[in-house]
PDB file of N, CA, C and O in Angstrom:
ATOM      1  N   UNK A   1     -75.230  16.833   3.198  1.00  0.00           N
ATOM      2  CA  UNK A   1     -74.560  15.623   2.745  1.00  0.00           C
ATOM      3  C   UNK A   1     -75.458  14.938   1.722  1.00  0.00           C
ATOM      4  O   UNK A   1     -76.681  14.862   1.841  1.00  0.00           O
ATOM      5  N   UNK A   2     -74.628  14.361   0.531  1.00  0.00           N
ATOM      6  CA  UNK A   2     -75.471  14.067  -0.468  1.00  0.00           C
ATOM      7  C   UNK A   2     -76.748  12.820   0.022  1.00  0.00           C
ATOM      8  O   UNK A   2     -77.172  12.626   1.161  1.00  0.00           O
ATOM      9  N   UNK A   3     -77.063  12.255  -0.992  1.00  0.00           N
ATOM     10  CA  UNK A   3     -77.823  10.706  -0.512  1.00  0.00           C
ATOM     11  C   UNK A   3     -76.514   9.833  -0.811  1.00  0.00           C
ATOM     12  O   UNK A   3     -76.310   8.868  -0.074  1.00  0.00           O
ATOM     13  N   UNK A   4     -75.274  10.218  -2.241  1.00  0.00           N
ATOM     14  CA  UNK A   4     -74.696   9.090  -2.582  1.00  0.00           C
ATOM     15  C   UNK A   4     -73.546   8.621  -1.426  1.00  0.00           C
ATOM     16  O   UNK A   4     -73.026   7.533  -1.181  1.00  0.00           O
ATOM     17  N   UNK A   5     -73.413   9.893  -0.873  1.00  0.00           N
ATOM     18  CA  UNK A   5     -72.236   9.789   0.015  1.00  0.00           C
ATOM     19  C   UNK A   5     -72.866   9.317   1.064  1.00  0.00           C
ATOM     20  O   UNK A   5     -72.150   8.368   1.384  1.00  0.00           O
ATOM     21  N   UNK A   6     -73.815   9.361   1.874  1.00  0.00           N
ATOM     22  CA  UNK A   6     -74.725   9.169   3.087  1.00  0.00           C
ATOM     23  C   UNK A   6     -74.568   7.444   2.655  1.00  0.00           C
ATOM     24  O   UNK A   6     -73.934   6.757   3.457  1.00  0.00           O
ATOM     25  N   UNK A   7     -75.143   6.753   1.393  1.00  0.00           N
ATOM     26  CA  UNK A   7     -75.425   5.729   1.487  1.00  0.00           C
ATOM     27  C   UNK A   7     -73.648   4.908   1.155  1.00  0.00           C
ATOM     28  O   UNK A   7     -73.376   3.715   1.292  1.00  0.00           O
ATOM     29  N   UNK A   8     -72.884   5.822   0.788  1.00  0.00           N
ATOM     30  CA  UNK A   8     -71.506   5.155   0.604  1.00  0.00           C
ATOM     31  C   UNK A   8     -70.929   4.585   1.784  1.00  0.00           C
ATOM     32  O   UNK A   8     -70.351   3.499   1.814  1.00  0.00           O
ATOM     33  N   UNK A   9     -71.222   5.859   3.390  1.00  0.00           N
ATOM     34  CA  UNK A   9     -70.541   5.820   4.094  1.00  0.00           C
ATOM     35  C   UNK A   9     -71.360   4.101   4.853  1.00  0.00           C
ATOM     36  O   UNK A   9     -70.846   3.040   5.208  1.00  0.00           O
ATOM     37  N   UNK A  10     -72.585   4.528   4.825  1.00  0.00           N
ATOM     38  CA  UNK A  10     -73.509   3.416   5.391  1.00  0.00           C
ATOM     39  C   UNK A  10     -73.242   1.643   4.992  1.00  0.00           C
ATOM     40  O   UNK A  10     -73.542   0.609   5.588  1.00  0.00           O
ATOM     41  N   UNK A  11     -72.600   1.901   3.813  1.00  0.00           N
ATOM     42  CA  UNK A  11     -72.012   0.965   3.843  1.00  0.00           C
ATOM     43  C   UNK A  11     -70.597   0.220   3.679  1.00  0.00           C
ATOM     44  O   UNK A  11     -70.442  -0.933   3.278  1.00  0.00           O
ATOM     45  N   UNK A  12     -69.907   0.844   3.953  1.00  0.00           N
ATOM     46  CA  UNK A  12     -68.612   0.829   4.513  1.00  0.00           C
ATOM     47  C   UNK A  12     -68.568   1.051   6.002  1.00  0.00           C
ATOM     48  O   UNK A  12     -67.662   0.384   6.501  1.00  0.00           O
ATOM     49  N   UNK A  13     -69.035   1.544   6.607  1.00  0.00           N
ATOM     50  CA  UNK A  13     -69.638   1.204   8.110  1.00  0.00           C
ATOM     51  C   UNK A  13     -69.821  -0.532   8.009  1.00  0.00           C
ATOM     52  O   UNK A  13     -68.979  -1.388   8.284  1.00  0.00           O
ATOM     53  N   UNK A  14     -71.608  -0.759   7.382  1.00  0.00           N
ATOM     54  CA  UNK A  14     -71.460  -2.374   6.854  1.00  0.00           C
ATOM     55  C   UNK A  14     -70.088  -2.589   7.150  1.00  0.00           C
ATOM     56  O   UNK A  14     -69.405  -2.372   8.150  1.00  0.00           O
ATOM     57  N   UNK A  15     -69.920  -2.937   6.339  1.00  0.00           N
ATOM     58  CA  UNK A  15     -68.452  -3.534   6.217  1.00  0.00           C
ATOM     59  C   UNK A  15     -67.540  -3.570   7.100  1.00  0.00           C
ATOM     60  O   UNK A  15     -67.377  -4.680   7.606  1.00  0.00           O
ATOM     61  N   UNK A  16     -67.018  -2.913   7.390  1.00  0.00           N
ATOM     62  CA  UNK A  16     -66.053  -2.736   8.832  1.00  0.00           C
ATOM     63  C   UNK A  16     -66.837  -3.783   9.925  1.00  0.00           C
ATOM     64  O   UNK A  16     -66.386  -4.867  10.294  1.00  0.00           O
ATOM     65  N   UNK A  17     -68.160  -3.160  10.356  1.00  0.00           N
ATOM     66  CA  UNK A  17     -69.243  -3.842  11.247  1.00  0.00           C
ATOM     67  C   UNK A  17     -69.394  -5.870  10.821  1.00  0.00           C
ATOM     68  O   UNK A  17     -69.560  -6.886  11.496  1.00  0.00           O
ATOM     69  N   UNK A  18     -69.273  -5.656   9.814  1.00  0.00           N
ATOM     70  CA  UNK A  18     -69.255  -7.599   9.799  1.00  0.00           C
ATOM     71  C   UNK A  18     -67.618  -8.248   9.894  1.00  0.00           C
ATOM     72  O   UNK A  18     -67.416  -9.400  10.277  1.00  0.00           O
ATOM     73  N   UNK A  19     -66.580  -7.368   9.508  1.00  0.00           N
ATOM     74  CA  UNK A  19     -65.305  -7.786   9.961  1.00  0.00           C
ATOM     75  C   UNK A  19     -64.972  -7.736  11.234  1.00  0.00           C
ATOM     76  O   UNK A  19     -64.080  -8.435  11.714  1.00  0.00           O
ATOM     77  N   UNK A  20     -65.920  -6.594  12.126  1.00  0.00           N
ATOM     78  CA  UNK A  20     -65.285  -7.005  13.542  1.00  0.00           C
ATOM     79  C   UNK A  20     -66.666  -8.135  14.339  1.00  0.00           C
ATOM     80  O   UNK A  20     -66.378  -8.449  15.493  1.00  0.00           O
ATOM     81  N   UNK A  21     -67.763  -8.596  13.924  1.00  0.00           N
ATOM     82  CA  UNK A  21     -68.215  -9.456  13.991  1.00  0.00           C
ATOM     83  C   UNK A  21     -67.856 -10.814  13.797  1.00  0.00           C
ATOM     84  O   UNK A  21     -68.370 -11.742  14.422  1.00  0.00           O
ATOM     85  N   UNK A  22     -66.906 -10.942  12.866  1.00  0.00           N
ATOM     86  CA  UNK A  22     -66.040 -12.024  12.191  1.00  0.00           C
ATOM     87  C   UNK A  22     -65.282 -12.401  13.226  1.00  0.00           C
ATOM     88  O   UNK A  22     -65.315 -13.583  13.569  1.00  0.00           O
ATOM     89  N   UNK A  23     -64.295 -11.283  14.050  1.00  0.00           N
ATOM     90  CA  UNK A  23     -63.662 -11.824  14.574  1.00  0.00           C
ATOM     91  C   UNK A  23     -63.639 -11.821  15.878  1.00  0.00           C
ATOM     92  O   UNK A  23     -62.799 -12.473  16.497  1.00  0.00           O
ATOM     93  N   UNK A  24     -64.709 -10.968  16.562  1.00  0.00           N
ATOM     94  CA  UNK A  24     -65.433 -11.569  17.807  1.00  0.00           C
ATOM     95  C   UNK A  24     -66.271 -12.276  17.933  1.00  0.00           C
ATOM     96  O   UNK A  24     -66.074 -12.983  18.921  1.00  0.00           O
ATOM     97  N   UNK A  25     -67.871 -12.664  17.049  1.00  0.00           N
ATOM     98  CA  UNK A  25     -68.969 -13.036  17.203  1.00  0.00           C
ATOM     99  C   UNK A  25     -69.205 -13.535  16.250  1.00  0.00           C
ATOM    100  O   UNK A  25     -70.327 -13.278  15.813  1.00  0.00           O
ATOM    101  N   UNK A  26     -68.565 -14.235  15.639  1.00  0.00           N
ATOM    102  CA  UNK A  26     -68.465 -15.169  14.173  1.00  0.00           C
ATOM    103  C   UNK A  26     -69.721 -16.062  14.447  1.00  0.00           C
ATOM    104  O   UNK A  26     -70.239 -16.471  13.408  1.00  0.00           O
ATOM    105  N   UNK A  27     -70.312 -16.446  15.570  1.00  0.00           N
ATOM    106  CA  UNK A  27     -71.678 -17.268  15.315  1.00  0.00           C
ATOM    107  C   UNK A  27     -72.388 -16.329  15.106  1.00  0.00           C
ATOM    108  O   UNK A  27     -73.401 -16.697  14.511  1.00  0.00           O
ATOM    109  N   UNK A  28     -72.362 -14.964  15.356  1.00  0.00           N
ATOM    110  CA  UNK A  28     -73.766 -14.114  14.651  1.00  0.00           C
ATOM    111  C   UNK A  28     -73.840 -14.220  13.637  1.00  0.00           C
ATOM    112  O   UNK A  28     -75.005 -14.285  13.244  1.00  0.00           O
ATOM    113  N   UNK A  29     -72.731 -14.311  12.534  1.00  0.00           N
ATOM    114  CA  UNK A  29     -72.699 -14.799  11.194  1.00  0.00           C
ATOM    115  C   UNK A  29     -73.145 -15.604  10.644  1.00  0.00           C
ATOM    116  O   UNK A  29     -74.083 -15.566   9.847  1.00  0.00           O
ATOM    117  N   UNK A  30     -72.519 -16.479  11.002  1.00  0.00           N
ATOM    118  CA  UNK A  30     -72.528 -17.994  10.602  1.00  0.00           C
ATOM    119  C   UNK A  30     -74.660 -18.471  10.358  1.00  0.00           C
ATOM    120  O   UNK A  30     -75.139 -19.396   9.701  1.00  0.00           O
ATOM    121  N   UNK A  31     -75.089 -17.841  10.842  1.00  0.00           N
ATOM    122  CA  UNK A  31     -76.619 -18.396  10.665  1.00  0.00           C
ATOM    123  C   UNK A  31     -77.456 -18.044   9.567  1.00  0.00           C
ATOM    124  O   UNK A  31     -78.465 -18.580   9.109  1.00  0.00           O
ATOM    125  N   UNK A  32     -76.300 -16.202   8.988  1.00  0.00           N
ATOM    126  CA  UNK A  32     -76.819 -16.023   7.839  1.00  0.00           C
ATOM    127  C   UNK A  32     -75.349 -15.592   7.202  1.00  0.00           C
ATOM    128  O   UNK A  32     -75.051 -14.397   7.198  1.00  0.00           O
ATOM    129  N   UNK A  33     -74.737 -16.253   6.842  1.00  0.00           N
ATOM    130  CA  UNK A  33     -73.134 -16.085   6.047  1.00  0.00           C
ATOM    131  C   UNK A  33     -73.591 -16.273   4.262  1.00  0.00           C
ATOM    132  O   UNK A  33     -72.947 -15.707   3.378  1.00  0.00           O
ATOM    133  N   UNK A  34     -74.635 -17.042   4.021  1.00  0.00           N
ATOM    134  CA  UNK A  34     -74.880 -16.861   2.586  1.00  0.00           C
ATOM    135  C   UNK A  34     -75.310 -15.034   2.191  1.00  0.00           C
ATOM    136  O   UNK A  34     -74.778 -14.348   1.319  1.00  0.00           O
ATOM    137  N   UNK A  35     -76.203 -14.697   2.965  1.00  0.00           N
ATOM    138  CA  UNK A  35     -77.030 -13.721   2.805  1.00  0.00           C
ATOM    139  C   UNK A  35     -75.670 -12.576   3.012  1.00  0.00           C
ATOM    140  O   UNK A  35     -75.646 -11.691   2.156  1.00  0.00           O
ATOM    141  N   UNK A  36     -74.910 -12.547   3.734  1.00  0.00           N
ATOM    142  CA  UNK A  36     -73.234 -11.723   4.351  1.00  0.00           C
ATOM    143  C   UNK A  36     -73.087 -11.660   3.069  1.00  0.00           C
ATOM    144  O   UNK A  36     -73.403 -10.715   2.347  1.00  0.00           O
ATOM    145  N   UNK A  37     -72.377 -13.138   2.617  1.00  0.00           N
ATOM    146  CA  UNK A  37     -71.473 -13.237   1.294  1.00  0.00           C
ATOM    147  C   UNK A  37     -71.773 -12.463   0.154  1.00  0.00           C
ATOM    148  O   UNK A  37     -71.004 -11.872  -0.603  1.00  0.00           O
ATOM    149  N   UNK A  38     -73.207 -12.566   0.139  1.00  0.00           N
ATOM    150  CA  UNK A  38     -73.221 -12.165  -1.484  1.00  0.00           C
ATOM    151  C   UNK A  38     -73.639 -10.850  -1.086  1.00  0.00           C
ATOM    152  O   UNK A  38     -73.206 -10.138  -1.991  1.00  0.00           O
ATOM    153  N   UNK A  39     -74.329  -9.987  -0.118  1.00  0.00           N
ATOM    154  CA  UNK A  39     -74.136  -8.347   0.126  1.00  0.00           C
ATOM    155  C   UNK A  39     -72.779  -7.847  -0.215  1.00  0.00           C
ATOM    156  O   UNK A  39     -72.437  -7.015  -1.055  1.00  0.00           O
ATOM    157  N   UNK A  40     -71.925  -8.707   0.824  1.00  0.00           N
ATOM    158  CA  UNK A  40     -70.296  -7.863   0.373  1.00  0.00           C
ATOM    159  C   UNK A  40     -70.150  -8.096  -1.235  1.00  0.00           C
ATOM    160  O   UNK A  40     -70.057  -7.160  -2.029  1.00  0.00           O
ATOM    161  N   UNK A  41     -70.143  -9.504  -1.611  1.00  0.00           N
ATOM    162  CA  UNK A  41     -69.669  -9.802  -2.777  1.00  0.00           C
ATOM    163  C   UNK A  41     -70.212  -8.792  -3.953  1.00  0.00           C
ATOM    164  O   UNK A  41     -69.545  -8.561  -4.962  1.00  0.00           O
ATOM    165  N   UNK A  42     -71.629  -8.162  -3.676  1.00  0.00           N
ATOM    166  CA  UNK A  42     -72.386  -7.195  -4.486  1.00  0.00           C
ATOM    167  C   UNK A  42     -71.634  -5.931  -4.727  1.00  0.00           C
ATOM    168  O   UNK A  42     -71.681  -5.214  -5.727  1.00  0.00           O
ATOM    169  N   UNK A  43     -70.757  -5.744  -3.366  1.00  0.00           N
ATOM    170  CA  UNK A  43     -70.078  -4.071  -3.304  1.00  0.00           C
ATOM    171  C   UNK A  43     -68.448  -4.412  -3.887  1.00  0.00           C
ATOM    172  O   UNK A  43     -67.597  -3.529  -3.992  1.00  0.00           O
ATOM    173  N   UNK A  44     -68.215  -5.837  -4.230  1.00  0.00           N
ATOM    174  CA  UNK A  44     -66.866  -5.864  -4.816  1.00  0.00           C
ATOM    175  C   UNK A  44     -66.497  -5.122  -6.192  1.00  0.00           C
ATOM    176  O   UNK A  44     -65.384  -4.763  -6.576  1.00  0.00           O
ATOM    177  N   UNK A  45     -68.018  -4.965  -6.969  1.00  0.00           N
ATOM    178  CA  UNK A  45     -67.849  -4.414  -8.233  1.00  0.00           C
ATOM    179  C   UNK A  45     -68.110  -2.987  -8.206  1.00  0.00           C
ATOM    180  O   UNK A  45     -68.416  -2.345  -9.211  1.00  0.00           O
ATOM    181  N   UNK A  46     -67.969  -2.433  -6.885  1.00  0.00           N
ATOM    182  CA  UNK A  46     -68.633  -1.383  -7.147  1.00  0.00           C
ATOM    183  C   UNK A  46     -67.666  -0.069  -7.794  1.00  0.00           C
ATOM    184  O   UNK A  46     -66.461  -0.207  -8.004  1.00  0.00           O
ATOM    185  N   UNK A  47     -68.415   1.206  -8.063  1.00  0.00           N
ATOM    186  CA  UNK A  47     -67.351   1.905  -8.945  1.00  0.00           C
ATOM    187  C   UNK A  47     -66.495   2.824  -8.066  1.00  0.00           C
ATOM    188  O   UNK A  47     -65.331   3.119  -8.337  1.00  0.00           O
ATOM    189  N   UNK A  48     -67.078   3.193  -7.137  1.00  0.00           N
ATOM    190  CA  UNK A  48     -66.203   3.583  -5.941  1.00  0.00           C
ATOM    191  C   UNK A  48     -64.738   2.399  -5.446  1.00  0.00           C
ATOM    192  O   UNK A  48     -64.826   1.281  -4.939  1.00  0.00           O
ATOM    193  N   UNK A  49     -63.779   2.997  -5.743  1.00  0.00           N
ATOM    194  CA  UNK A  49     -62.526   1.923  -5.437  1.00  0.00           C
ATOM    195  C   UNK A  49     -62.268   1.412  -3.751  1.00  0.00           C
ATOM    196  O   UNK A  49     -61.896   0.330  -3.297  1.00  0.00           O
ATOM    197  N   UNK A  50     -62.662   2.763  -3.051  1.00  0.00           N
ATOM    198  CA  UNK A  50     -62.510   2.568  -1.831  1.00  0.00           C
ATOM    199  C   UNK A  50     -63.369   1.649  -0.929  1.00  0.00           C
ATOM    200  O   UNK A  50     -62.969   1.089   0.092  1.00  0.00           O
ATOM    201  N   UNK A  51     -64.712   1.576  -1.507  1.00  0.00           N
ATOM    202  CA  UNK A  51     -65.902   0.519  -1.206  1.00  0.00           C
ATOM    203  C   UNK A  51     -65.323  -0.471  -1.723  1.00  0.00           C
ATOM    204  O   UNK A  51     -64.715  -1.136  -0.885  1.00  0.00           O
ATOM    205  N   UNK A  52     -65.249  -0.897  -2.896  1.00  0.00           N
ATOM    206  CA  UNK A  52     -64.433  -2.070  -3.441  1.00  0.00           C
ATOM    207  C   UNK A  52     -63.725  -2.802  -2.437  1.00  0.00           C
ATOM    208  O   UNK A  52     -64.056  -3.819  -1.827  1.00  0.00           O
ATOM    209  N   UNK A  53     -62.727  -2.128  -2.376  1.00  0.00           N
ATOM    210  CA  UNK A  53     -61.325  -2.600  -1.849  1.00  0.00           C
ATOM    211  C   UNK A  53     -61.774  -3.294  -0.383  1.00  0.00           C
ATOM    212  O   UNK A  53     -61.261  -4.334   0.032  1.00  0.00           O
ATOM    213  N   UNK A  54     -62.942  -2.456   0.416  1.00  0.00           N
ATOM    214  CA  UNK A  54     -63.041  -2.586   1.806  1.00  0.00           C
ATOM    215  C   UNK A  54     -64.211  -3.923   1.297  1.00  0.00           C
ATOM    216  O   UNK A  54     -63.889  -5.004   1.789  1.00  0.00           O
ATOM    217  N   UNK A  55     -65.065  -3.958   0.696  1.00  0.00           N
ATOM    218  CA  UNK A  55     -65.524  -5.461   0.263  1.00  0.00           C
ATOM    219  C   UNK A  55     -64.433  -6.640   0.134  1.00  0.00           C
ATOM    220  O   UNK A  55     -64.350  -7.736   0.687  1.00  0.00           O
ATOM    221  N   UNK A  56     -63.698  -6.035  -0.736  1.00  0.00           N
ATOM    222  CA  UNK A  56     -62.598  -7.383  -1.237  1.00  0.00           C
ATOM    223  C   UNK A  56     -62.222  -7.809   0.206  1.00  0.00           C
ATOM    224  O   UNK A  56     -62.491  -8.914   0.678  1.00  0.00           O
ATOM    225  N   UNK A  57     -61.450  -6.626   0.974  1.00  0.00           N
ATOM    226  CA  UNK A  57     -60.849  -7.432   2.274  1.00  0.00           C
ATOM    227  C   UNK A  57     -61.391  -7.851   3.330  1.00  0.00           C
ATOM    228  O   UNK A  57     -60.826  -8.477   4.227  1.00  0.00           O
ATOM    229  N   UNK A  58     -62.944  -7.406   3.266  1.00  0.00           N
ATOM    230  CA  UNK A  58     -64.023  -8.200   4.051  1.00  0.00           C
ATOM    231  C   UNK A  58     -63.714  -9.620   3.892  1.00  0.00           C
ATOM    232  O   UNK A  58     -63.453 -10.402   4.806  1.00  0.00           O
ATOM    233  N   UNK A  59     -63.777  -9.915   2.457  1.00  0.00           N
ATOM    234  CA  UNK A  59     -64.256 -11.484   1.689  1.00  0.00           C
ATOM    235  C   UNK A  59     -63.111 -12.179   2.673  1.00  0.00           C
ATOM    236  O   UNK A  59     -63.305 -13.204   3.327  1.00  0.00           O
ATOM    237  N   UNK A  60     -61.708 -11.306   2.639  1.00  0.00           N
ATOM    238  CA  UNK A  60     -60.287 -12.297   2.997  1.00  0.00           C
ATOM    239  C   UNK A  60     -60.421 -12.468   4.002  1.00  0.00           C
ATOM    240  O   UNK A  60     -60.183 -13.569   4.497  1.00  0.00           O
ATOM    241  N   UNK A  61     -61.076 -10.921   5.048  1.00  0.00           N
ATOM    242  CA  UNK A  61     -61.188 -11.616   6.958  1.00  0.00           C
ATOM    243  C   UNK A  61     -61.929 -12.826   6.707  1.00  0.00           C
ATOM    244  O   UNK A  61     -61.341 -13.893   6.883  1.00  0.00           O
ATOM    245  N   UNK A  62     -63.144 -12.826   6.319  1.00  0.00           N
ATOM    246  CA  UNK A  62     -63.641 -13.560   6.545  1.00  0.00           C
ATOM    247  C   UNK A  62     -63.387 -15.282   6.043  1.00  0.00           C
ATOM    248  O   UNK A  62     -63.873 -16.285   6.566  1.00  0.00           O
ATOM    249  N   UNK A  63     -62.564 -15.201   4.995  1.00  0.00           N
ATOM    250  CA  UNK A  63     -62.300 -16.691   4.850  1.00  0.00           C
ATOM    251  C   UNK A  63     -60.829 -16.961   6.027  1.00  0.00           C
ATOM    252  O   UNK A  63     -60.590 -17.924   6.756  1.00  0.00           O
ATOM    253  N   UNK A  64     -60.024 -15.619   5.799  1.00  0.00           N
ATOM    254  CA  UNK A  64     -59.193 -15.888   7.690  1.00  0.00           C
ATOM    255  C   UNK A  64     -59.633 -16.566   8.797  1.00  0.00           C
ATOM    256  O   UNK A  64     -59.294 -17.564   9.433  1.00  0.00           O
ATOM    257  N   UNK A  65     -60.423 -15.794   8.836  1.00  0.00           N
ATOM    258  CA  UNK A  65     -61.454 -16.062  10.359  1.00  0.00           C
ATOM    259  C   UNK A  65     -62.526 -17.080  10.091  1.00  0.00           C
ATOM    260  O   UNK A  65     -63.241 -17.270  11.074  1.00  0.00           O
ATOM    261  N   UNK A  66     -62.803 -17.719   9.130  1.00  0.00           N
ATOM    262  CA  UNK A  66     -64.006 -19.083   9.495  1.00  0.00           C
ATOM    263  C   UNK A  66     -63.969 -19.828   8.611  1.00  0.00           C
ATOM    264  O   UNK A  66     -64.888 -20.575   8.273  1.00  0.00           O
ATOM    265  N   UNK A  67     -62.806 -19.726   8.062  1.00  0.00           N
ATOM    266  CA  UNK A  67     -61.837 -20.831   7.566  1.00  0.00           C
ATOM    267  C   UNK A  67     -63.133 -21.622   6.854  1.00  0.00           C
ATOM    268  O   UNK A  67     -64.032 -21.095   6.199  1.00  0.00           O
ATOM    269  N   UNK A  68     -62.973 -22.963   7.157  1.00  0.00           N
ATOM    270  CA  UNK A  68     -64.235 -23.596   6.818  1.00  0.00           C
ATOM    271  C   UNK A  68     -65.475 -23.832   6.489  1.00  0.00           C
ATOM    272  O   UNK A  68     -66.057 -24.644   5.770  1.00  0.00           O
ATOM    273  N   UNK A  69     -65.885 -22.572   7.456  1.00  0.00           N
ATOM    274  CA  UNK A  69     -67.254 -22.470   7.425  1.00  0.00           C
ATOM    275  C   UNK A  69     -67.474 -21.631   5.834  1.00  0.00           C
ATOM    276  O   UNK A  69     -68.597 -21.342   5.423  1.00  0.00           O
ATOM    277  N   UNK A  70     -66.357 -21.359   5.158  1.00  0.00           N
ATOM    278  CA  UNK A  70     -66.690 -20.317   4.271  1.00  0.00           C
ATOM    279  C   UNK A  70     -66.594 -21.304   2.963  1.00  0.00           C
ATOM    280  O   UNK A  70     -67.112 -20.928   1.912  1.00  0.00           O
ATOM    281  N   UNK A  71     -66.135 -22.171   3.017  1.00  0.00           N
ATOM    282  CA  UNK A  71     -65.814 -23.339   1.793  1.00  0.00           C
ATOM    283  C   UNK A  71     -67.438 -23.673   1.354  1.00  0.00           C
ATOM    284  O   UNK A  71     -67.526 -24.364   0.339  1.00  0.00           O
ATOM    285  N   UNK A  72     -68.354 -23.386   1.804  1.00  0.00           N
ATOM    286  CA  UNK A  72     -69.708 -23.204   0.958  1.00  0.00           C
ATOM    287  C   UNK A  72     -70.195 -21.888  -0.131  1.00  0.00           C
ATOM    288  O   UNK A  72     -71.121 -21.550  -0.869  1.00  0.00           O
ATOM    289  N   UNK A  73     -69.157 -21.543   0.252  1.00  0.00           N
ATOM    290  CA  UNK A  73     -69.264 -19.848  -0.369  1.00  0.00           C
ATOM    291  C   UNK A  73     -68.344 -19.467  -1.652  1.00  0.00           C
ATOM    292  O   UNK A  73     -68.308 -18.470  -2.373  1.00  0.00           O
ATOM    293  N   UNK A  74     -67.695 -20.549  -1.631  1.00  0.00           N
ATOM    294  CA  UNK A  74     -65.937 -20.319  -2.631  1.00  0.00           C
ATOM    295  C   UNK A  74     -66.875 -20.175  -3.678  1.00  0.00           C
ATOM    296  O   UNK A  74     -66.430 -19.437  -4.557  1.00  0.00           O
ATOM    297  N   UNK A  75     -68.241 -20.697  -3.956  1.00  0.00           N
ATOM    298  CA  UNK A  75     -68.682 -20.568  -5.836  1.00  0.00           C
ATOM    299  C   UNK A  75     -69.112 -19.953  -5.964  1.00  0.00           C
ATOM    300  O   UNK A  75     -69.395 -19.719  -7.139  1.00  0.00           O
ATOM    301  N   UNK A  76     -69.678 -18.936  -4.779  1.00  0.00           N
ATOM    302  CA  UNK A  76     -70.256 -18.104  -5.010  1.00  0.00           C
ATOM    303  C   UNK A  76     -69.353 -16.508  -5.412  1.00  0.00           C
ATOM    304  O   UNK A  76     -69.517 -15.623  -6.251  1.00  0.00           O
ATOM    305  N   UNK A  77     -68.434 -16.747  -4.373  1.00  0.00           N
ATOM    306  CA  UNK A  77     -67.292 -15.494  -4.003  1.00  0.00           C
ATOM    307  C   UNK A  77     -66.526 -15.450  -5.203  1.00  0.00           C
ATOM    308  O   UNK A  77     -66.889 -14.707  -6.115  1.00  0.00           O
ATOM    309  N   UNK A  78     -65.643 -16.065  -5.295  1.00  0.00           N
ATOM    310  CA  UNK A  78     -64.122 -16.428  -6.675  1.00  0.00           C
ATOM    311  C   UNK A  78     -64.343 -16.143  -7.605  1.00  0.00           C
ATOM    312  O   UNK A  78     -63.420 -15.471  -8.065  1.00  0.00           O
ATOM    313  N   UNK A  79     -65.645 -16.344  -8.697  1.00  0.00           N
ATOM    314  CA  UNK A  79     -65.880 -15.682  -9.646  1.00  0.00           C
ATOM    315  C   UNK A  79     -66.266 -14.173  -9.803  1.00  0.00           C
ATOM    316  O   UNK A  79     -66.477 -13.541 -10.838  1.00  0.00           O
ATOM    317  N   UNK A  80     -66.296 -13.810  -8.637  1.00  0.00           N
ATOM    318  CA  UNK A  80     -66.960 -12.251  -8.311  1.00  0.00           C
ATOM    319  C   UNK A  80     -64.886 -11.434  -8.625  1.00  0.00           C
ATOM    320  O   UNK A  80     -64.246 -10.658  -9.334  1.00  0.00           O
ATOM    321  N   UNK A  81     -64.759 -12.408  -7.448  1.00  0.00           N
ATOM    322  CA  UNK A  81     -63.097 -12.043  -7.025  1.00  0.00           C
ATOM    323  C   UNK A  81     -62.591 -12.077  -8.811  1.00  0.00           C
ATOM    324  O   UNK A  81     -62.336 -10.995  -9.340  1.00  0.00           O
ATOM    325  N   UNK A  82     -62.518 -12.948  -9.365  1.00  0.00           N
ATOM    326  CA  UNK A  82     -61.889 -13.419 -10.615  1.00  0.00           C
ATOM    327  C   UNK A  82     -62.076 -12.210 -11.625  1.00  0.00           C
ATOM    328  O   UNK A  82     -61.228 -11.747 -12.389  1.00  0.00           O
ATOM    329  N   UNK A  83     -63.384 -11.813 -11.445  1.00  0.00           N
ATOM    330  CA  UNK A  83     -63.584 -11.119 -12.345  1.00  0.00           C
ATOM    331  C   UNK A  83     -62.923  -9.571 -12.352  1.00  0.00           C
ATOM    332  O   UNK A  83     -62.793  -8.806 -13.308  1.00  0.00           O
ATOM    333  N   UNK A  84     -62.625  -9.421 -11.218  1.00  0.00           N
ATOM    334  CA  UNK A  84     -62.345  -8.011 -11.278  1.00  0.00           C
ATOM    335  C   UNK A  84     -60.644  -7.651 -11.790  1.00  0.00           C
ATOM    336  O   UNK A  84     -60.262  -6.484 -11.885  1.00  0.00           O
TER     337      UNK A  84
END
């Protein structure tokens, strides 16, 4: 197995792994949700579509699921989102 695919899958794992954190254990988050945000937000551009896509709908559980708590994050996230 390559390294690119090894490190593709590793993080899309990520990913999946902080959406079901989101919506069981959302305070494990919440203590580092800046540091969350902008990891996923990093894999929104990525050139793989399928990583992409599973970033993008990370971003949406997560403003689903903590609603509020994520309104510190909108300036960081939206222009990432916007751009694509």
């Amino acid at each position: 197995m390559g390294l690119c695919l090894r490190d593709r899958e590793l993080k899309e794992k990520g990913l999946c792994i902080i959406k079901q954190l989101a919506e069981s254990h959302s305070e494990v988050l919440l203590c580092r949700l800046r540091e969350v945000c902008l990891a996923v937000t990093s894999e929104v551009s990525s050139l793989r579509s399928k990583l992409s896509c599973s970033a993008i709908a990370t971003l949406g559980e997560l403003f689903a699921i903590l609603r509020k708590d994520m309104d510190s994050e909108v300036d960081e996230v939206a222009p990432v989102l916007l751009h694509m």
